[in-house]
N, C-alpha and C positions, 0 to 999 in steps of 0.2 A: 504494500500500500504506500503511495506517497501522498500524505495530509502538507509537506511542506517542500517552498521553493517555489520556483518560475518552470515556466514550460523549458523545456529543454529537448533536444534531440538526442541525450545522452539513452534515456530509456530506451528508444525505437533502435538504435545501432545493437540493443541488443537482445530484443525481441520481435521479430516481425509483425504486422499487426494481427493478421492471423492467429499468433502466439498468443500475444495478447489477450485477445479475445476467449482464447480456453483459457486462459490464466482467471480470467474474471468469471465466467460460467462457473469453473472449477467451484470459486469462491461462492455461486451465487447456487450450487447446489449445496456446499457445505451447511450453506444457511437456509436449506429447505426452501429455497424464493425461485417462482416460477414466472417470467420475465413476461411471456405473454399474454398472462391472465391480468397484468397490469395495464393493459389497453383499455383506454377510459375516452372516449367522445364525448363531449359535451352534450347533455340535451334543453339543444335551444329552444324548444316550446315546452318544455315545462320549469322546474326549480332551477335556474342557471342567471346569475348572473346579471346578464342583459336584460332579465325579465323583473329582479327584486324590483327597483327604482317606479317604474309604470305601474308595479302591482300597489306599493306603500300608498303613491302617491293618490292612485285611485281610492284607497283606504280613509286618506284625508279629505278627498272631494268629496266622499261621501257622508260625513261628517257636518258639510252645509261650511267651509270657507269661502263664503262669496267673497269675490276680489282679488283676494292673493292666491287663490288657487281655481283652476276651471270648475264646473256643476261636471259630474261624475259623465255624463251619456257625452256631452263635449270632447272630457280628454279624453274618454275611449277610443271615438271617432279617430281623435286625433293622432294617438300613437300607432294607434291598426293602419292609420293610411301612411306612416312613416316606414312602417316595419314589422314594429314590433307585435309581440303575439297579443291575445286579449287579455287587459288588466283585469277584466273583470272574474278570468278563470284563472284564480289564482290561490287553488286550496289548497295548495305548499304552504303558503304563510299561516302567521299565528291565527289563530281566531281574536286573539286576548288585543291587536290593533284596532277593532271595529272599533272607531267614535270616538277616538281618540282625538286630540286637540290640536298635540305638539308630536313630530318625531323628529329623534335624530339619527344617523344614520351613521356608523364610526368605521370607520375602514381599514382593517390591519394590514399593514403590507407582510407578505409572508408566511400564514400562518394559515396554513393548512389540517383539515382536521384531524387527521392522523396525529400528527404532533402535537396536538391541542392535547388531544385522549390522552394523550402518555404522560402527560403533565398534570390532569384533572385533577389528582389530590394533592399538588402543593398551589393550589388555585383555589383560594376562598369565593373569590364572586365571580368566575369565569364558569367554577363547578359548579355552582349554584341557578344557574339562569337555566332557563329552559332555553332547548336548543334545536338543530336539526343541522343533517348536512347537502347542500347544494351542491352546483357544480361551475366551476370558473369555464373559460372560455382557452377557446385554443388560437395559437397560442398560449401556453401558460405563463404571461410573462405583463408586467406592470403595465406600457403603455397600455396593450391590444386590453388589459382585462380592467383598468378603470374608465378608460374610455367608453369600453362594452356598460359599465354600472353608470355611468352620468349621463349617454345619450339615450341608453336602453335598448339598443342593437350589437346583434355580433360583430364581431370583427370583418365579415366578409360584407359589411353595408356601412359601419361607420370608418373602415379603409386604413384605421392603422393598424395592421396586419404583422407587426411583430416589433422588437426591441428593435432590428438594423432591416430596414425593408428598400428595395430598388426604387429611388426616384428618378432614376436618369436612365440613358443608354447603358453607362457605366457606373452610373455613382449609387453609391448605397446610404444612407442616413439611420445615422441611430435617433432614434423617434425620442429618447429622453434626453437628451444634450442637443436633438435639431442640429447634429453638426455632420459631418464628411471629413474623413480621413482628420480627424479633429479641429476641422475650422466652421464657424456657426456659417449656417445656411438659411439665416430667418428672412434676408430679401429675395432668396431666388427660390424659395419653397414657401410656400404664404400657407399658414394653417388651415387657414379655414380654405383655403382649395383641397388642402390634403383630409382633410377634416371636415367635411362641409353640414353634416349634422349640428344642428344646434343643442351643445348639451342643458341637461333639466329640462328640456320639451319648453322652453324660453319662462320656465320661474322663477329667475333670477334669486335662486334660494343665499340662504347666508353659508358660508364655507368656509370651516377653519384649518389652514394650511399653514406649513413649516414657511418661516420669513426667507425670504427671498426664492422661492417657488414660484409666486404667485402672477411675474410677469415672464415667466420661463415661456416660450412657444411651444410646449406643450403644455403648458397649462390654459394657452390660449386655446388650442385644441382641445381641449376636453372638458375646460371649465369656464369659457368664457363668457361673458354675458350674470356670471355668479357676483355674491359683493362677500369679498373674502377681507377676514380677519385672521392677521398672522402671528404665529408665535415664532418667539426668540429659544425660549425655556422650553419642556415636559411641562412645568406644572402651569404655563399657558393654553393649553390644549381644555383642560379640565375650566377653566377661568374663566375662559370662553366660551365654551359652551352654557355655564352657567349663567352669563349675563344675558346672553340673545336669548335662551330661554327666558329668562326674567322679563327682558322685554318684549315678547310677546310672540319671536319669531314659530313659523308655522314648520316647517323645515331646514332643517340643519344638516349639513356635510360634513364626517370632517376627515381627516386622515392623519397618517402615524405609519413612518416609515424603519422603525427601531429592530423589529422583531425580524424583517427580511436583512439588514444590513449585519444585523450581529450573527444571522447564519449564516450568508455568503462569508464572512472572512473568518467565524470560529467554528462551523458546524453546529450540528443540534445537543451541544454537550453542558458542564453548568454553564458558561456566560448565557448561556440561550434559555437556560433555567430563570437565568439572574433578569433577564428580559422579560419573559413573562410573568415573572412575579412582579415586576414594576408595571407590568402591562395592567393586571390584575388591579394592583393597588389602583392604578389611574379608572377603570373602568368603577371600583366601587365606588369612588368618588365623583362620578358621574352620575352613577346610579342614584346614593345618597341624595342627588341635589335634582331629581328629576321632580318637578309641580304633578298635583292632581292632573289626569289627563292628558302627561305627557310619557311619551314610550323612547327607547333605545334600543337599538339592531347595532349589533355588531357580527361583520365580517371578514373577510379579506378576500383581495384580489388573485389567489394564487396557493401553492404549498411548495413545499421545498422535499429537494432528495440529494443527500449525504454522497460524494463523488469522489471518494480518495484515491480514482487512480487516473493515471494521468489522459489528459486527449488524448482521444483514437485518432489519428492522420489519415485522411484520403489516403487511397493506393496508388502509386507511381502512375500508372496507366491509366487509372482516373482523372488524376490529379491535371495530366496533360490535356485531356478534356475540355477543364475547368475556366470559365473566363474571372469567374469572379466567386464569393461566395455572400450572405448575407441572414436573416434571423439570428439564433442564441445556439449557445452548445448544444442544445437536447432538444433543438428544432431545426436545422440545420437546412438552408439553402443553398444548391450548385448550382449556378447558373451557365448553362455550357455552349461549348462551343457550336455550330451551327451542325445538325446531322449525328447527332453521337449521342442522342436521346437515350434508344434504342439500349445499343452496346455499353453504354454507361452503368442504366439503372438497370440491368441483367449482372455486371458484374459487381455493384456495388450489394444487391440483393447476394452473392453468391459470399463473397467477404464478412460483410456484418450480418449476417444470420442470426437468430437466436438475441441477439442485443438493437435492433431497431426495425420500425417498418420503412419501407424505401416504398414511398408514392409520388409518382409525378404529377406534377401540377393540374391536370385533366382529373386525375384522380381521387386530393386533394379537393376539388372545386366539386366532383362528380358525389364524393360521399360527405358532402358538407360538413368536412372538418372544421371550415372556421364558419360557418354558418351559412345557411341557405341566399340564393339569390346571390350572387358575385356580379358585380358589372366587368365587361371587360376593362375599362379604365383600374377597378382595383387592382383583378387577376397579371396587372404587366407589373404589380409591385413586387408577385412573387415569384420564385428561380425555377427552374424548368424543374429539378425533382427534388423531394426532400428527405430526410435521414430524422425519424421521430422517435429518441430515446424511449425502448422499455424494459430498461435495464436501468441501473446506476451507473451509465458510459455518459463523457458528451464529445463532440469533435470538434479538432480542433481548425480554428478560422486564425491566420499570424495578421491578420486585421483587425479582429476582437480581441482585446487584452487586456489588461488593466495594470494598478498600481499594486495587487498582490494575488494568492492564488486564491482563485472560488473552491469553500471547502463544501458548500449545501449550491447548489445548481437549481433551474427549473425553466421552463418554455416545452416539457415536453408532455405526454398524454400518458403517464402511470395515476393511478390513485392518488398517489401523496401529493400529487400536483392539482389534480383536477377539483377534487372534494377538498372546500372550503365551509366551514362552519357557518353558521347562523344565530346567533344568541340574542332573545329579547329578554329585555329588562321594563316592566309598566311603573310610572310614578303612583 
């Protein structure tokens, strides 16, 4: 296992990838784990995601907010002609929402339900809430899955379609920095053409986000049109919420990016214990401060899966192929050379067997991975075929990198990814 260090080419000089590969099977029967049973689609017309936001909100209209929110048979109309499925069939949600006055809605980055469960008994009010588990969006990966929760569509109709997706002939954009080979690209990529859904269905709700986020071009993407209140601190997040609830607001956003950051560079071990107990602490004290008739949903965009060994490398013969690559480690786009469609995804299925599905783009679009109805303008964002971890592998791209190693990974379609929790709390 290597938990430490940079990518290096020193592993591969002495195992081929092949090798590799039984190395890690080896590993993945020792531990009784069966890679393909871990194949998880999202289902976009029922409990996923893209659907929470339209069903709550429908919840509130029905309530009788004349003004700040539509009369209920309006925003139905309105989301069903955007996309989205009907608010109004939505008995996945709690029942214990009907009539309710105030919600807010808290968003964990990371935190998938699997690693929820495993922590439940050192979690005072996390264990406590009644709960459920849904499902994130595929991509499993930040932009594609809160953009899917604010506009209320999947990824394959609100368009951003992974962490590094093709905007150009050649150029690739990572969708949370807005940049290209690390230079901002906010005048030559406008969000809202990349973006063109208007998130919150235009109710300009309150939304409390981490300071200096808030004019990021992807926040203009996915949150614009919102009146956001930022924090400096942790114990701003809690502050915040408490006041706009006090005054009167009808809908609240907020998010909290801790619990995904401390598993990508420590894995799921204590500091990630040490995170959701401060998670925990924060959520009771939300709880604590909720008025008669206001409720709390907490979720996340995503789960995480533990990756100690190192990137898998395209195969030499593949790799020649290759014009470009672009998505995350454990979603992996190639975008190839003209004519090598074919010959490619035959031998990259023959190679990583047993550790990923290999679909090309047609097929990808054909079984509504990222969600039904694709425009072709989307579908040129993404690479001719793709590599969808269902194993704890991811591949490796020398254009995606970063400042240390990712020891918890995710973008790909295993359980620990896809199933993300649902926790309500009622004042």
């Amino acid at each position: 296992m290597f938990r430490n260090g940079p990518v290096t080419g020193h592993f591969y000089s002495r195992l081929s990838v092949t090798e590799h590969i039984g190395v890690m099977l080896s590993h993945m029967v020792e531990m009784d784990s069966d890679p393909i049973s871990e194949w998880c689609v999202p289902d976009y017309s029922g409990a996923c995601l893209s659907n929470l936001l339209p069903a709550v909100v429908y919840r509130l209209a029905q309530s009788g907010h004349r003004g700040s929110i539509p009369a209920p048979d309006r925003f139905r109309r309105e989301v069903i002609r955007a996309g989205s499925t009907d608010p109004s069939d939505s008995s996945w949600l709690f029942s214990e929402l009907d009539g309710l006055d105030q919600m807010v809605v808290f968003v964990v980055d990371g935190l998938g339900s699997s690693q929820l469960e495993a922590h439940l008994s050192d979690l005072e009010m996390l264990g406590s809430l009644k709960r459920i588990t849904i499902d994130s969006v595929a991509p499993t990966t930040t932009a594609s899955a809160l953009t899917s929760i604010t506009t209320g569509l999947p990824p394959s109709l609100h368009g951003l379609v992974g962490y590094r997706m093709r905007v150009g002939p050649r150029s690739v954009m990572n969708t949370l920095r807005w940049s290209t080979g690390g230079k901002k690209v906010s005048m030559d990529v406008n969000p809202y053409r990349i973006a063109p859904v208007e998130p919150f269905f235009g109710l300009h709700p309150a939304v409390v986000t981490k300071s200096g986020l808030e004019k990021s071009e992807f926040s203009l993407a996915h949150l614009r049109s919102s009146r956001n209140s930022s924090w400096r601190t942790q114990s701003g997040i809690g502050s915040w919420i408490k006041e706009l609830l006090a005054n009167g607001e009808k809908f609240i956003y907020a998010y909290y990016e801790g619990i995904d950051s401390t598993a990508h560079e420590f894995g799921l071990g204590d500091r990630y214990l040490e995170e959701l107990i401060y998670l925990d602490f924060m959520i009771k004290r939300i709880t604590e401060a909720l008025p008669r008739g206001a409720g709390l949903l907490v979720t996340a965009d995503h789960g995480q899966v533990e990756v100690l060994d190192e990137p898998l490398v395209i195969p030499d013969n593949v790799q020649s192929q290759v014009s470009f690559q672009s998505g995350e480690g454990r979603f992996r786009w190639l975008h190839l050379r003209s004519g090598s469609l074919e010959e490619a995804a035959k031998e990259l299925e023959e190679t990583f067997a047993g550790v990923c599905r290999v679909l090309t783009r047609q097929q990808v679009i054909e079984q509504e991975i990222l969600g039904p109805k694709m425009s072709q303008e989307v579908s040129r964002r993404l690479g001719d075929v793709a590599l969808i971890a269902t194993s704890p592998v991811s591949f490796f791209d020398p254009d995606d990198t970063g400042p240390f190693k990712l020891v918890c990974r995710h973008g790909g379609l295993s359980t620990q990814e896809v199933k993300v929790p649902l926790l309500c709390a009622i004042g």
